[in-house]
C-alpha positions as CSV (number, residue, x, y, z in Angstrom):
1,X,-49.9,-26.5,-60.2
2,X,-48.6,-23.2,-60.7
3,X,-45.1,-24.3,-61.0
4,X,-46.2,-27.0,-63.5
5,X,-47.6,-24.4,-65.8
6,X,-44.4,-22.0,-65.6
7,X,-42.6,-25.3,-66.8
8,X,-45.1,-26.1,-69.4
9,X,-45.0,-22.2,-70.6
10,X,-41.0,-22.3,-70.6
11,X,-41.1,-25.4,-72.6
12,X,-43.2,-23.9,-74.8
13,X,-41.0,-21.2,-75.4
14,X,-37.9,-22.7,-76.2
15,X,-39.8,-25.0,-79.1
16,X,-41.1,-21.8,-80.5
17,X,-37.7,-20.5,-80.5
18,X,-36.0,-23.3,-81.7
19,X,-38.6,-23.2,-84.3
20,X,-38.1,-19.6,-85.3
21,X,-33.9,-20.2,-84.8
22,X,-34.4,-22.5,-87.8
23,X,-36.2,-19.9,-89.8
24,X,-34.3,-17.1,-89.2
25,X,-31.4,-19.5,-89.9
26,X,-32.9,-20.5,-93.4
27,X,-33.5,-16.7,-94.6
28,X,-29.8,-16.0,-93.9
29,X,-27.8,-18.4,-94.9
30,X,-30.4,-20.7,-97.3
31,X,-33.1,-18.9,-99.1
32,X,-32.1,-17.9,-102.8
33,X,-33.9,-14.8,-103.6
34,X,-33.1,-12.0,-101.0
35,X,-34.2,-8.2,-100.6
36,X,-36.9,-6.6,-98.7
37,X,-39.1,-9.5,-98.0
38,X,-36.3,-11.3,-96.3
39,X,-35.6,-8.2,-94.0
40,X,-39.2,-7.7,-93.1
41,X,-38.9,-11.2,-91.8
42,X,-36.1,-11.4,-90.1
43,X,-37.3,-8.2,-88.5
44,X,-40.7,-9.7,-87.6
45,X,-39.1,-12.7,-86.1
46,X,-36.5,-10.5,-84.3
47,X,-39.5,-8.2,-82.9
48,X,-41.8,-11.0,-82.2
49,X,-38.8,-13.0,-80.0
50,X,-37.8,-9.8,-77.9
51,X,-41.6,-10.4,-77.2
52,X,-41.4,-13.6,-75.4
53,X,-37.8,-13.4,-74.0
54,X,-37.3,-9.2,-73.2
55,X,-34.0,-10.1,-75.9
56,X,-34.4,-9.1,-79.4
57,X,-31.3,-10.3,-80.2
58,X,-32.2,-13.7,-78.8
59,X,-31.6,-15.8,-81.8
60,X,-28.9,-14.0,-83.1
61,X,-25.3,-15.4,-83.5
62,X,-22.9,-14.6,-80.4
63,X,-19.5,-13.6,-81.1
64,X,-17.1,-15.9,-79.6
65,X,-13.4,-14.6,-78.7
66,X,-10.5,-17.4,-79.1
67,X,-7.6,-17.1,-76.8
């Protein structure tokens, strides 16, 4: 049962970050009017996700070295 619910909880987690991913993704790269607001949010997401994983920078683009 226990193991069930650490499944259920992990499950859980990677919709809500797959969820906030898409957000974060739409305040960078989609949403037309920038400024403070939009930093405040990425910031709350960013705060909110080293919550649930221990990794602020979770959702954040890795950098990926070629060669």
């Amino acid at each position: 049962m226990r193991k069930l619910d650490e499944q259920s909880r992990a499950a859980d987690v990677a919709a809500d970050l797959a969820e906030l991913g898409r957000l974060r993704n739409y305040l960078i790269f989609k949403r037309r009017a920038g400024g403070a607001d939009r930093e405040k949010l990425m910031n709350a997401i960013d705060d909110y996700v080293g919550e649930m994983t221990g990794d602020r920078t979770a959702l954040h683009a890795k950098n990926h070295k070629c060669g």
